[in-house]
DRENPA-3360 file (N, C-alpha, C; in nm, 2 decimals, always signed):
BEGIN
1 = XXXXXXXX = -2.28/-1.86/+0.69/-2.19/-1.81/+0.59/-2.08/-1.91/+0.56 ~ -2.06/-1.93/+0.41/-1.94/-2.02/+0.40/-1.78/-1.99/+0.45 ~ -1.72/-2.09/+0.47/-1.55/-2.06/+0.49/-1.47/-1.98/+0.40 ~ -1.56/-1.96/+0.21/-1.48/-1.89/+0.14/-1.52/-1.76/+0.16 ~ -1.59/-1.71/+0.22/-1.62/-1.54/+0.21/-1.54/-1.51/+0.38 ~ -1.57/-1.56/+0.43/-1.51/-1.53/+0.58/-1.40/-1.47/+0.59 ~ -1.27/-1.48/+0.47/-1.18/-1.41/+0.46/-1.20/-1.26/+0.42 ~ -1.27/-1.26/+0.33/-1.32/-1.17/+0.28/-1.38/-1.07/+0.37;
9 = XXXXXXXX = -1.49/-1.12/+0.44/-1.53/-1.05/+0.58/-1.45/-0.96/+0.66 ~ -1.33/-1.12/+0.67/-1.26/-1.00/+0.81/-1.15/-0.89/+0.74 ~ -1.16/-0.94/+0.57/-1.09/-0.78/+0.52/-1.15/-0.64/+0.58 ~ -1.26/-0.65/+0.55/-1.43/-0.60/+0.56/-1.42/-0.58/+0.68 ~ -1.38/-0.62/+0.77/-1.37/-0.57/+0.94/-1.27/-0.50/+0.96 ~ -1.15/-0.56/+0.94/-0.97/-0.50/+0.92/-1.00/-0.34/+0.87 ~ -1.01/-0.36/+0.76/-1.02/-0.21/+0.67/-1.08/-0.10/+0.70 ~ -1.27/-0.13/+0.79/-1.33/-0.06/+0.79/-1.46/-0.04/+0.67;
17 = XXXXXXXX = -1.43/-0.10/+0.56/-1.52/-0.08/+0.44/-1.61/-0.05/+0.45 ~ -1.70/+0.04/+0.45/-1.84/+0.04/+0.45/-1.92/+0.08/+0.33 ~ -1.88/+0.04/+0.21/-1.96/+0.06/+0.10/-2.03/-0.04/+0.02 ~ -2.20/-0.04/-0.04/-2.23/-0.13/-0.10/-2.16/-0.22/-0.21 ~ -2.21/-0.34/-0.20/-2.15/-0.41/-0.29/-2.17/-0.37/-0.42 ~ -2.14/-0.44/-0.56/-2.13/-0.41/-0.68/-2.22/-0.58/-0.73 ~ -2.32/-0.56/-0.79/-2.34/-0.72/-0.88/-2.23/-0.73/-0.97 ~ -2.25/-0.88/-1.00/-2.13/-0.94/-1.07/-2.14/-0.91/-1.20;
25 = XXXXXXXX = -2.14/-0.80/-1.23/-2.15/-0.78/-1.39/-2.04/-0.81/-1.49 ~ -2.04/-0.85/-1.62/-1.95/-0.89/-1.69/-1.84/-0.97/-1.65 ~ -1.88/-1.06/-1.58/-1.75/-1.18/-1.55/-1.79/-1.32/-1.60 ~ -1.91/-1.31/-1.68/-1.94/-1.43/-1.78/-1.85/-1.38/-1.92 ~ -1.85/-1.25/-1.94/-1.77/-1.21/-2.06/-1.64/-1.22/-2.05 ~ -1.59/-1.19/-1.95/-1.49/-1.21/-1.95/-1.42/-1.35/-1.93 ~ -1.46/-1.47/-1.81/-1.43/-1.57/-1.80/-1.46/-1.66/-1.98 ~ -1.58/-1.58/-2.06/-1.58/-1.66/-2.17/-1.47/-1.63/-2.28;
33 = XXXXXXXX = -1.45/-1.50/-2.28/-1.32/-1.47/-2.38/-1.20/-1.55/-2.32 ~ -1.16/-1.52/-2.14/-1.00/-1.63/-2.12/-1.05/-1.78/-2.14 ~ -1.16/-1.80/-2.15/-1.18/-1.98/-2.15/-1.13/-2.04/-2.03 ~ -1.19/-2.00/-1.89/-1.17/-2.03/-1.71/-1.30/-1.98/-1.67 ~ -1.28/-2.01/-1.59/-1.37/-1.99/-1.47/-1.28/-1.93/-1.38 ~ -1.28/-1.79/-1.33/-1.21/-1.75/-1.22/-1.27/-1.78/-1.06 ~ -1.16/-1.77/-1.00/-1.18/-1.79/-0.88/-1.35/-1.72/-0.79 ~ -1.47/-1.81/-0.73/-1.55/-1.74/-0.71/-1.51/-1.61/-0.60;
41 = XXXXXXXX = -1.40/-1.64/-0.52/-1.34/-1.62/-0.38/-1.33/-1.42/-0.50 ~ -1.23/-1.48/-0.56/-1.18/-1.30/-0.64/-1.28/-1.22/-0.65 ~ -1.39/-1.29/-0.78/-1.52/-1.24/-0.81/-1.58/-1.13/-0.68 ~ -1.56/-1.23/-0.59/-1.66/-1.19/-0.49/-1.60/-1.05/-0.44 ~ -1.44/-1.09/-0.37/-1.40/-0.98/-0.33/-1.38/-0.82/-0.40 ~ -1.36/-0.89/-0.54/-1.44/-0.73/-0.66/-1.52/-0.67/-0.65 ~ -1.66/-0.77/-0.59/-1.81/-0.69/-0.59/-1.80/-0.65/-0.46 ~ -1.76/-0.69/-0.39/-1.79/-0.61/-0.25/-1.66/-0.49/-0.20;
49 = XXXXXXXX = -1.56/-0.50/-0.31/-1.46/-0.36/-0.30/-1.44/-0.31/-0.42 ~ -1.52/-0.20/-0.45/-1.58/-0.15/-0.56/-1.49/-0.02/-0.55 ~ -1.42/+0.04/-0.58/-1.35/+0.05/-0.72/-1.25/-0.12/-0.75 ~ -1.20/-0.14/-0.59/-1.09/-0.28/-0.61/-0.93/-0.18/-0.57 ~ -0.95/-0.08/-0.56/-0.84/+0.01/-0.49/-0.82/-0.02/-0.38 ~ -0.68/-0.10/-0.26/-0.70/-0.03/-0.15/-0.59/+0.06/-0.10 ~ -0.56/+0.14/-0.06/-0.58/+0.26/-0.04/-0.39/+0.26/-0.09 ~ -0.40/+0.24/-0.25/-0.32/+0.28/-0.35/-0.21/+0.16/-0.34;
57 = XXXXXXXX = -0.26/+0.04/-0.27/-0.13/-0.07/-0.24/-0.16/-0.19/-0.27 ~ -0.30/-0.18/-0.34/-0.31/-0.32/-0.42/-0.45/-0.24/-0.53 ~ -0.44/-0.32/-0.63/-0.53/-0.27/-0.75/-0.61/-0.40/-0.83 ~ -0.74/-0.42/-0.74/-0.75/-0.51/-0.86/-0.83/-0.54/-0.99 ~ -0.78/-0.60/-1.10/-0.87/-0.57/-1.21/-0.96/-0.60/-1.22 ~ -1.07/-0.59/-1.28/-1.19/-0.60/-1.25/-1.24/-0.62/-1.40 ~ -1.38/-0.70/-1.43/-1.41/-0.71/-1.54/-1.46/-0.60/-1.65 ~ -1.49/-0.52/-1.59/-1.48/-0.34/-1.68/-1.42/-0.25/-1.65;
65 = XXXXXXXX = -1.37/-0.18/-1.69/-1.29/-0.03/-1.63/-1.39/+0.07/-1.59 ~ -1.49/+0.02/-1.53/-1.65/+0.09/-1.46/-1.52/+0.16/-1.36 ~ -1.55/+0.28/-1.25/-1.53/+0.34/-1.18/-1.36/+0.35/-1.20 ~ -1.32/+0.39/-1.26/-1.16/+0.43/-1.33/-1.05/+0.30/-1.33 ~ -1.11/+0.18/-1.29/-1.02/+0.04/-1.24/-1.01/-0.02/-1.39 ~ -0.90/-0.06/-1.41/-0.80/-0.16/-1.55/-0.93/-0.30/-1.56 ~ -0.97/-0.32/-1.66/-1.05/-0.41/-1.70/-0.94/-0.56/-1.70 ~ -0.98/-0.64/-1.67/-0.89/-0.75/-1.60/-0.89/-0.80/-1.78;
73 = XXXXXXXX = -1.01/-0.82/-1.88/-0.94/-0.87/-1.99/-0.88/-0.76/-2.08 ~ -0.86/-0.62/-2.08/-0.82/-0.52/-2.09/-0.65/-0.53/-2.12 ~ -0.62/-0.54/-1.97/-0.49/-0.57/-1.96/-0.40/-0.74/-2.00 ~ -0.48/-0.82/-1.98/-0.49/-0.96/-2.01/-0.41/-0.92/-2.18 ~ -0.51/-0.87/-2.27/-0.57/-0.86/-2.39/-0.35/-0.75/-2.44 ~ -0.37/-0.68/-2.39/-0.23/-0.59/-2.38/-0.10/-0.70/-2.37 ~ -0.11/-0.76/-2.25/-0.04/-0.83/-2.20/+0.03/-0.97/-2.33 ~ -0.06/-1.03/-2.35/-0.07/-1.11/-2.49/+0.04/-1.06/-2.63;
81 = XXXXXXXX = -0.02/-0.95/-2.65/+0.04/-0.86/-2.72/+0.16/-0.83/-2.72 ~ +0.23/-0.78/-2.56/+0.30/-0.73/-2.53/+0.42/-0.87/-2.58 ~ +0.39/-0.95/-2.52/+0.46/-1.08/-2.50/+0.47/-1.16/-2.64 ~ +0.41/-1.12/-2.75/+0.43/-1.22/-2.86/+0.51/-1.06/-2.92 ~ +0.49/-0.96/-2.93/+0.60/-0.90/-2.99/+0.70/-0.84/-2.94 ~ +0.74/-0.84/-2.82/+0.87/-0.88/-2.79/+0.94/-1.01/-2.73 ~ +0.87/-1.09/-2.75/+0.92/-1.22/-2.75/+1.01/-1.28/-2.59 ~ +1.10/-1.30/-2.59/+1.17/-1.36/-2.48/+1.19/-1.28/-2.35;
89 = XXXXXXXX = +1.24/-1.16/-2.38/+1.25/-1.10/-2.28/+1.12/-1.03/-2.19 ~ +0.98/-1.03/-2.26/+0.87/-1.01/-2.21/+0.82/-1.12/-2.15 ~ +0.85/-1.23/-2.22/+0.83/-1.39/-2.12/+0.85/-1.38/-1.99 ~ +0.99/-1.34/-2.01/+1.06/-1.35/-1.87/+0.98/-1.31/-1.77 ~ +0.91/-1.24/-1.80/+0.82/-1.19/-1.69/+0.72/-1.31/-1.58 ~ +0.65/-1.38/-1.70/+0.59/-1.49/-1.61/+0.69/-1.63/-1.59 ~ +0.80/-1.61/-1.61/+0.90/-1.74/-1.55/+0.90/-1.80/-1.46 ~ +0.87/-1.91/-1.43/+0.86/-2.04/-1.51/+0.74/-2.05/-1.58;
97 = XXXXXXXX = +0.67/-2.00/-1.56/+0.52/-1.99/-1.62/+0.50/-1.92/-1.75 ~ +0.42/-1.97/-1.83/+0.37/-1.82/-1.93/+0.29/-1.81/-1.91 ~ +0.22/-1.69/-2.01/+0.16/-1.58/-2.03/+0.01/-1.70/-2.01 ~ -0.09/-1.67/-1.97/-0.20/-1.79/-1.99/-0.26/-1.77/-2.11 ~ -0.29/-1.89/-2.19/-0.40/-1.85/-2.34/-0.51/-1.98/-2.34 ~ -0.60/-1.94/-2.36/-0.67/-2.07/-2.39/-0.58/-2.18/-2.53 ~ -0.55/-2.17/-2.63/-0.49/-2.23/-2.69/-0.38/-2.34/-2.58 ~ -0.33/-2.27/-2.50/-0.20/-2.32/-2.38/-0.28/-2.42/-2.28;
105 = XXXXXXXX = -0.38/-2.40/-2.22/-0.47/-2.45/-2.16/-0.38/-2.42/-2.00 ~ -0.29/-2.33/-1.98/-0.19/-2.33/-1.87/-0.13/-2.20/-1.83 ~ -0.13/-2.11/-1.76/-0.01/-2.05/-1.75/-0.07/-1.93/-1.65 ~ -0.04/-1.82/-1.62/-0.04/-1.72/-1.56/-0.14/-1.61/-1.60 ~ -0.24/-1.56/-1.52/-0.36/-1.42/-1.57/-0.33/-1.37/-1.46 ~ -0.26/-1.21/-1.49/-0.26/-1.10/-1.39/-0.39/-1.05/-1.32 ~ -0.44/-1.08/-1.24/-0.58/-1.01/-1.15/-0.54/-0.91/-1.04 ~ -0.44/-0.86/-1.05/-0.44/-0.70/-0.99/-0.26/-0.66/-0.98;
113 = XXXXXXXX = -0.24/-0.53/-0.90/-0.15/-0.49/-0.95/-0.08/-0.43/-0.77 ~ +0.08/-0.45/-0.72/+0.07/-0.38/-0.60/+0.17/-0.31/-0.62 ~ +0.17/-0.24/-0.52/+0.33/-0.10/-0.53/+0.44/-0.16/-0.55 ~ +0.48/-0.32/-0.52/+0.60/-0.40/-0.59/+0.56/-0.39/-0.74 ~ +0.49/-0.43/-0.75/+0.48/-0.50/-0.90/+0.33/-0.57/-0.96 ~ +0.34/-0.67/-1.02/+0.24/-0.76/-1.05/+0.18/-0.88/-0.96 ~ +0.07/-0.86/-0.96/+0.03/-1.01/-0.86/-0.07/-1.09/-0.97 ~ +0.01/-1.23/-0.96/-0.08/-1.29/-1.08/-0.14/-1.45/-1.04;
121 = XXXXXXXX = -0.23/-1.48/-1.12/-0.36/-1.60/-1.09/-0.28/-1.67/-1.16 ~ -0.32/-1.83/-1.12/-0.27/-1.91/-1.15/-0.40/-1.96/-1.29 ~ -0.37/-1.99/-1.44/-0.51/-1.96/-1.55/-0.57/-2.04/-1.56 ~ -0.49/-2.16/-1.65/-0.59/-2.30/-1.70/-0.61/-2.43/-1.64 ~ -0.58/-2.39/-1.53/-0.61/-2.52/-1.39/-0.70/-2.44/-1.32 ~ -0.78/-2.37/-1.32/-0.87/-2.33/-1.26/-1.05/-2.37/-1.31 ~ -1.03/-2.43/-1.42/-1.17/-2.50/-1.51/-1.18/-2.39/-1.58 ~ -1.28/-2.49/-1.67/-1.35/-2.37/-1.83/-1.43/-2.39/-1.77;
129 = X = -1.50/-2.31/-1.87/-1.62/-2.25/-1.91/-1.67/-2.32/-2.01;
% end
């Protein structure tokens, strides 16, 4: 087994999980609409915590809203929106960073959500597609 799932594993031991994994469905569609390649490490830990709930204290998004979970370009796609029409004060949110766009080739993609707040990926340093 490689060193990048092993963390993943001992979630998998910690937690208790005992449910089949999920194949990687729709994360060519998605990685091809943000123009990246996401992390394989995230990917992975999606398919093997299927919904991506754990137990209401972290949420992660996932490439379809399959089993009630926020579609990662869903909210992405919102997010964008959110930020060009209200302008500065919606920035503020990824400070010092922005919003990630392929046009930007740089900035910030939210991949899940915790009872603080937002936990976000770091976008266009991670490679294209």
């Amino acid at each position: 087994m490689n060193d990048q799932l092993t963390w993943i594993d001992r979630i998998i031991d910690v937690t208790g999980w005992r449910h089949e994994p999920e194949g990687g469905v729709g994360w060519e569609q998605a990685e091809a609409e943000l123009g990246v390649t996401l992390p394989s490490d995230f990917k992975e830990l999606c398919r093997r915590f299927v919904p991506g709930l754990f137990m209401g204290v972290l949420d992660l998004l996932r490439p379809t809203d399959d089993h009630d979970s926020t579609s990662l370009l869903g909210w992405w796609n919102s997010s964008r929106r959110w930020v060009s029409e209200h302008d500065d004060p919606a920035a503020r949110l990824y400070a010092p960073h922005d919003l990630y766009g392929p046009d930007k080739g740089s900035g910030l993609i939210e991949w899940g959500h915790d009872v603080r707040g937002s936990v976000l990926l770091a976008g266009g340093p991670l490679g294209g597609v």
